[in-house]
C-alpha positions in Angstrom: 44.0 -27.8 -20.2 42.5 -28.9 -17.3 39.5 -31.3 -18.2 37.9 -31.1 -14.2 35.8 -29.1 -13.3 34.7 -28.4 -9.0 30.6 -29.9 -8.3 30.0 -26.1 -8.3 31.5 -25.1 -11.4 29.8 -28.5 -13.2 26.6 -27.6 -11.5 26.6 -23.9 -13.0 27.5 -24.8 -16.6 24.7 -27.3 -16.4 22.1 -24.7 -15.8 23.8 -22.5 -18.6 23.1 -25.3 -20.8 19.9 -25.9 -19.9 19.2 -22.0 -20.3 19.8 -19.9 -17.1 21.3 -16.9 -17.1 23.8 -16.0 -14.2 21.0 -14.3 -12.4 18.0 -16.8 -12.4 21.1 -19.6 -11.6 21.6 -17.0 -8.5 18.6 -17.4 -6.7 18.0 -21.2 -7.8 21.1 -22.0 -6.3 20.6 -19.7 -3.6 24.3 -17.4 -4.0 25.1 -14.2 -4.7 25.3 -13.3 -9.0 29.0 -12.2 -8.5 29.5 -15.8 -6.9 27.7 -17.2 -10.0 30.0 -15.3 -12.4 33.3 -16.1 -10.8 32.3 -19.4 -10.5 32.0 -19.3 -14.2 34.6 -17.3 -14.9 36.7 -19.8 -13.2 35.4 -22.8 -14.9 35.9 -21.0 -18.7 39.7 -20.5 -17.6 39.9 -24.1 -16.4 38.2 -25.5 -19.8 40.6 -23.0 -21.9 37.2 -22.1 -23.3 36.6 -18.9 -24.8 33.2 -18.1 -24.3 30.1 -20.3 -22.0 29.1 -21.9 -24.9 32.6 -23.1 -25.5 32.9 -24.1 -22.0 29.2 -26.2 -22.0 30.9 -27.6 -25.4 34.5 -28.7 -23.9 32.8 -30.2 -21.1 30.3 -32.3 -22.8 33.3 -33.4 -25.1 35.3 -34.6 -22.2 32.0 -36.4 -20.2 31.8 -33.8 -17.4 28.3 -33.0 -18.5 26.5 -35.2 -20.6 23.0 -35.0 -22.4 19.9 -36.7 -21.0 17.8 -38.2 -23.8 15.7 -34.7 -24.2 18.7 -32.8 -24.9 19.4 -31.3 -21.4 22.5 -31.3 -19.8 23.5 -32.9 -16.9 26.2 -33.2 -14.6 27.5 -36.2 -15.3 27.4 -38.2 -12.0 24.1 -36.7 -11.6 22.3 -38.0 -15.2 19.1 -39.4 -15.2 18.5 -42.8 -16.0 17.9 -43.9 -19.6 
């Protein structure tokens, strides 16, 4: 497994996390859906994950996203300070 992820791919599973779906992460991020789904799709075959929630999961576990103190994800070079 690859444990990297692109800023793209980091910043996408982030806003799964926090409770997007591919659409609403579409127009916040200002791309097309099928953008937002290979994107994804992409960073679920780079994580070995099996589904988005697997992915989010794998990439908290290896520090590529990490939790902010209410429970949100984050990218990690782009946390919020304690």
């Amino acid at each position: 497994m690859s444990a990297t992820l692109t800023s793209r791919q980091a910043e996408f599973l982030s806003l799964i996390a926090q409770g997007m779906h591919r659409a609403q992460i579409a127009e916040h991020c200002f791309v097309s859906p099928t953008t937002v789904s290979t994107t994804l799709s992409f960073a679920r075959q780079r994580l070995e994950a099996k589904t988005l929630a697997h992915a989010v999961a794998i990439a908290i576990r290896h520090d590529l996203l990490v939790l902010g103190p209410d429970g949100i994800a984050f990218v990690a070079n782009d946390s919020p300070a304690p």
